[in-house]
N, C-alpha and C positions, 0 to 999 in steps of 0.2 A: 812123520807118518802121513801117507796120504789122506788127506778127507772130500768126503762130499759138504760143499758148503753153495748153501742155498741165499744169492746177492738179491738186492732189493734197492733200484735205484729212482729216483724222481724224475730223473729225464732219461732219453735214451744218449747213450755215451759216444754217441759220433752223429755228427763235427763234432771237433775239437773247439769249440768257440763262446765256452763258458767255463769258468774255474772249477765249479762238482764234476763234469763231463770230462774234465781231463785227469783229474785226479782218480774217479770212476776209468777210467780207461785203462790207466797205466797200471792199478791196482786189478782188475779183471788179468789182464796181460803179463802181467808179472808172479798172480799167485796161481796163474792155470799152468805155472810149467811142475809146481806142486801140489796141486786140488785138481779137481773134477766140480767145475763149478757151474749151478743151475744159475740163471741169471735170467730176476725180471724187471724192464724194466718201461716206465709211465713215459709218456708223453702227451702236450696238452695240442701238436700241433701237428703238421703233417711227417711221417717220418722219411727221414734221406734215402732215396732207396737203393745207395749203398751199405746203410747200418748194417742190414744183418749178415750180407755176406761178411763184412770188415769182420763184424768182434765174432763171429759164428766159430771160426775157429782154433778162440781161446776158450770157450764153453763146452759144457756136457749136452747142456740145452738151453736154449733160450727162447722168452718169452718175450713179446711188447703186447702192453696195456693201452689205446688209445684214450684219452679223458675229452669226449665232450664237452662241446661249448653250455650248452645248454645243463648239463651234469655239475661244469664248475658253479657257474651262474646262480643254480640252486644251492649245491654247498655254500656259497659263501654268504646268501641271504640267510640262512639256515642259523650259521657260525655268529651270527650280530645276536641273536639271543641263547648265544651259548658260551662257555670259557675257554675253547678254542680258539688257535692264535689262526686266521684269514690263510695265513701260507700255507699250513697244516688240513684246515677245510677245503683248499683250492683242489689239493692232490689224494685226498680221502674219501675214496669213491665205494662205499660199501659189495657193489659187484665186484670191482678189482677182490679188494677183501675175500671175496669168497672164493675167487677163480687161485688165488696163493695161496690161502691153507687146503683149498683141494690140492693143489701141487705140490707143499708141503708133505701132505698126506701117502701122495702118491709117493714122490722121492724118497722121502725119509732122511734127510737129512742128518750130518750129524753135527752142521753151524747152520745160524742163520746171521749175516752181515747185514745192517741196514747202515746205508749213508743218509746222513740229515734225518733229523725230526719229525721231515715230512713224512718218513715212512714207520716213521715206527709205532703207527697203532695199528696197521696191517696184521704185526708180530707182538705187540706187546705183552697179552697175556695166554701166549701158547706155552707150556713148557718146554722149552728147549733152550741149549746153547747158544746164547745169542750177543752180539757186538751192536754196538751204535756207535757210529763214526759221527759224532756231533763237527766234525770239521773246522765250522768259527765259532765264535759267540756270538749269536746272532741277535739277541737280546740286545748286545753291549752294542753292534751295528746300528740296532735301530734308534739308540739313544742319540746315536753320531748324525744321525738322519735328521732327525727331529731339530736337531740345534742351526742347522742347515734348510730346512724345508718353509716353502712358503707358509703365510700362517692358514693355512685354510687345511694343512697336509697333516698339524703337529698335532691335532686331537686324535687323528685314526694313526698316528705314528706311535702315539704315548698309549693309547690303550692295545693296540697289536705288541706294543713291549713286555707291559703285566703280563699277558698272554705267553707270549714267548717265555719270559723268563719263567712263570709255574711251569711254564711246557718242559723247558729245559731242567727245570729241578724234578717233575714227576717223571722224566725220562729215563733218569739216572737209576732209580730202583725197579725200572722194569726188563733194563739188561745187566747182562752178567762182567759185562767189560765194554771198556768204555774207550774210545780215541779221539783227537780230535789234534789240527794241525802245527799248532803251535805251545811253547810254558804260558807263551802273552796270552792266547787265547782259551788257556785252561783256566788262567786266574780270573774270566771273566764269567764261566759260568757261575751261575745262584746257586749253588752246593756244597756245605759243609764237608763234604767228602773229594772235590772236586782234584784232589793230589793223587785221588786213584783212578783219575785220567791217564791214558797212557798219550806221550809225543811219537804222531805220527807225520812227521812233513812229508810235505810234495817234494819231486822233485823234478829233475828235468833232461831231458834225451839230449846229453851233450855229443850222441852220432850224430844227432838229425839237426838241432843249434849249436854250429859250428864258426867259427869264425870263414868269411868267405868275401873276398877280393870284388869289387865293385868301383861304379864309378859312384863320387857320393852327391846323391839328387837333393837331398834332405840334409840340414845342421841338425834338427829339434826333430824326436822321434818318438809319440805316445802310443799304445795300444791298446786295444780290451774290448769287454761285450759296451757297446756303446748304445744301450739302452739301461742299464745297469746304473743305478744312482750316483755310486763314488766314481763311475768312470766319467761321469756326466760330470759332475761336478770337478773333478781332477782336470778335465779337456779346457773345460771354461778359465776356470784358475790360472792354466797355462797361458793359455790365447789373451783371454780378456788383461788378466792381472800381471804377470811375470814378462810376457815377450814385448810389450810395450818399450819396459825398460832396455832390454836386450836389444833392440830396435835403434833405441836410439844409440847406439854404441856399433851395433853391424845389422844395417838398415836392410840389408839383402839375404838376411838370415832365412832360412825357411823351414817351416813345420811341417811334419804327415802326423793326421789323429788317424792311425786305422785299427779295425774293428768291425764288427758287424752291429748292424740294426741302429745305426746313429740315429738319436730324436729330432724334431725341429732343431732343440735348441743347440745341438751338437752340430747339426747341417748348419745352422746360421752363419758358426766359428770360417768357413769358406772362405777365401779370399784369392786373392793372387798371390801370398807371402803363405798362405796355409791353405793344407790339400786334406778335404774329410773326404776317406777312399771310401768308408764302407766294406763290406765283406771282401776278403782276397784269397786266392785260392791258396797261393802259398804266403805265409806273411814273411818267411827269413827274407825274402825279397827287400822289401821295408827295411828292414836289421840292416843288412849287407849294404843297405843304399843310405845310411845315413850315420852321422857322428857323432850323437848323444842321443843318450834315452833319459828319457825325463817323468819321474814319478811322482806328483806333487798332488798325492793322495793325503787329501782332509779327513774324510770319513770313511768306512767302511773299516772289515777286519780280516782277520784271514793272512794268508802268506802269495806274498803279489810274482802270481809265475813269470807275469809280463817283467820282472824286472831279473829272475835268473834266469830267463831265453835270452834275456838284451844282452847280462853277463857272459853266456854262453857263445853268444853270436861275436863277442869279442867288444861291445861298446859299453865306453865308459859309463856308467847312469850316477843321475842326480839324483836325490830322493826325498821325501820327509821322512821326519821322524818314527812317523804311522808306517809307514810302506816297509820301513826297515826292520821293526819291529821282530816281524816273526823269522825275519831270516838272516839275522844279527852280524851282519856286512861291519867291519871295522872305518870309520870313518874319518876320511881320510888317506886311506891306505886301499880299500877297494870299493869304495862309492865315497860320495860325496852327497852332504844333508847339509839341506836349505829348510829355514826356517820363519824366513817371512819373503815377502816379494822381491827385496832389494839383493837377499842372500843369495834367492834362487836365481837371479839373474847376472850376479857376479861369478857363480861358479858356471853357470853356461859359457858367459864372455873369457873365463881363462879357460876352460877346455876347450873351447874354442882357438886362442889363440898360442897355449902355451901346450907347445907337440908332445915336449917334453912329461908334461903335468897328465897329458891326454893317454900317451904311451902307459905309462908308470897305473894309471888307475884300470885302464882297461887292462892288463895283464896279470896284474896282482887280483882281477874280480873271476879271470877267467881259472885261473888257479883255484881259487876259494868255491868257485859253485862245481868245478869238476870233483872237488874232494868232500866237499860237504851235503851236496846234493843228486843223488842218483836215486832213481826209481827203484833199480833194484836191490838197491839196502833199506829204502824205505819198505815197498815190499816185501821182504824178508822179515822186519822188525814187525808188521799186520799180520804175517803168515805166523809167527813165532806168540802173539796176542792171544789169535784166535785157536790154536793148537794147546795153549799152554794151558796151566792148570786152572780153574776157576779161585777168582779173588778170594769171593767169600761175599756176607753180604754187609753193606754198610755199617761201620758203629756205632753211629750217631743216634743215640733216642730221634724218632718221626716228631715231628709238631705233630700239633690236633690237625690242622690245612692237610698235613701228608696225608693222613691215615684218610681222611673224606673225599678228600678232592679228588674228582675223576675230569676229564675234558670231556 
């Protein structure tokens, strides 16, 4: 049955050049061929101004919220003497707040979808039908941060985690159904209740990542928002620690980091053996132009799209253990997992040199993400959530914290 369902996003969902923005996109795109969907959504920075033609005609209506500099600035001074987690404060603009239950009001909805945490005190306590796409563990993220992070970083990393993690438990009884994108990433929320998470993965436009005939500019092939911490850290690991080795065995080997918003530290990785593009209009260019893709993600959480587009685009990818996680690639058979430097450098050096071995993983990976991973069956599984019947509400007796604690 058709519904009007009222979305709720923290960024605006084009470009494509952040992992909530693409997920927000395909899921907008996919559930308007059966909703009528109101869709609003935040931005802290200038918007593209193609967005709204782009997504305008998968929607009923749409709205953008601009978030001042000056507007975050204050929240987040505000959020230091309060129990609000900083990412939450950054996008929690009390005007927004009122300009969405007036349009609430107006529409009448008969859902409301919020993605991420950061939206959901907008909605938290209006009565209505309502989902929260929790997406990663972000709690469990920032731990991964913190073990990583210089020491000046690890006190504002360890008290935004306490924050998060109440955040992510008082979230849970403020909506009615719950998703978020991986089993890996449900056992990491703080929640007793946390199995009536529903799995909702990404997935990937195997029209548009395609396998596609090039000459290959690239051996070594990364990608991602490259201002984003694990992508930061993942680009380094590659360059600094892994391709040394790899170097000494095929000295002429060569890297692309692309991505948008590369930091100092990621511009430094430059070389003559290694290319940091920065933003690309099309990136399958990169895919198409190169021979492995290489995942050698420490921290972070979530399901790494960058590594079913690489599968999709036909190259074989290396990975860790973290990267593979949510999207449980058999090993060996359609990726290949390195484990410390010396690993990760040995399976670059035989896919490298054995055609054979190179052939065999990229085929069998292209296989696996075209049958495992589509947009439109995850979509279908979101549209089938939020249409279905209401859970119920948790079982669990509240602690004393539950029943008090507000943010």
């Amino acid at each position: 049955m058709r519904k009007k369902i009222f979305c709720i996003f923290s960024r605006v969902p084009y470009p494509l050049e952040k992992g909530d923005k693409l997920r927000a996109y395909h899921h907008i795109r996919e559930l308007s061929k059966h909703h009528d969907l109101i869709v609003c959504a935040l931005s802290d920075k200038k918007i593209h101004p193609e967005a709204y033609d782009h997504l305008k005609p998968f929607t009923h209506s749409l709205y953008f919220f601009r978030l001042s500099a000056a507007g975050i600035y204050s929240r987040l001074v505000t959020a230091v003497f309060s129990q609000i987690p900083f990412q939450v404060a950054y996008f929690h603009s009390s005007r927004v707040e009122a300009q969405i239950q007036a349009l609430i009001n107006t529409h009448q909805p008969e859902h409301v979808f919020c993605q991420l945490i950061r939206t959901a005190a907008f909605v938290a306590d209006i009565p209505a039908d309502k989902t929260i796409d929790y997406q990663d563990g972000f709690s469990a993220g920032l731990l991964r941060r913190k073990q990583v992070a210089p020491w000046y970083m690890k006190p504002l990393l360890s008290a935004e985690y306490k924050r998060v993690s109440k955040y992510e438990h008082w979230v849970f009884g403020k909506f009615d159904k719950k998703t978020i994108i991986s089993v890996h990433d449900r056992a990491l929320i703080p929640h007793p209740d946390r199995d009536r998470i529903c799995v909702v993965p990404n997935g990937v436009d195997t029209g548009f990542f395609r396998p596609a005939s090039r000459d290959k500019t690239f051996d070594i092939l990364f990608t991602g928002n490259m201002a984003y911490p694990p992508n930061i850290n993942g680009a380094r690991y590659l360059v600094e620690k892994i391709m040394p080795m790899v170097w000494r065995q095929r000295p002429y080997a060569r890297v692309a980091i692309v991505g948008a918003s590369p930091t100092a530290r990621v511009r430094a990785l430059a070389s003559d053996r290694v290319k940091v593009s920065g933003w690309v209009d099309d990136i399958r260019e990169y895919y198409a132009g190169s021979r492995i893709f290489v995942a050698p993600m420490q921290i972070g959480t979530g399901l790494q799209n960058k590594v079913l587009e690489a599968m999709a685009m036909g190259l074989p990818c290396v990975s860790s253990p973290l990267a593979n996680q949510a999207i449980g690639a058999t090993q060996g058979h359609e990726i290949l997992i390195g484990r410390k430097e010396e690993e990760y450098a040995q399976l670059i050096v035989s896919l490298l040199q054995d055609t054979g071995l190179h052939q065999k993983v990229r085929e069998n990976a292209l296989l696996f993400v075209k049958k495992q991973f589509s947009w439109a069956d995850t979509s279908r599984t979101l549209g089938g959530i939020i249409t279905g019947p209401d859970p119920g509400v948790p079982e669990h007796e509240p602690t004393s914290w539950e029943k008090n604690w507000t943010p």
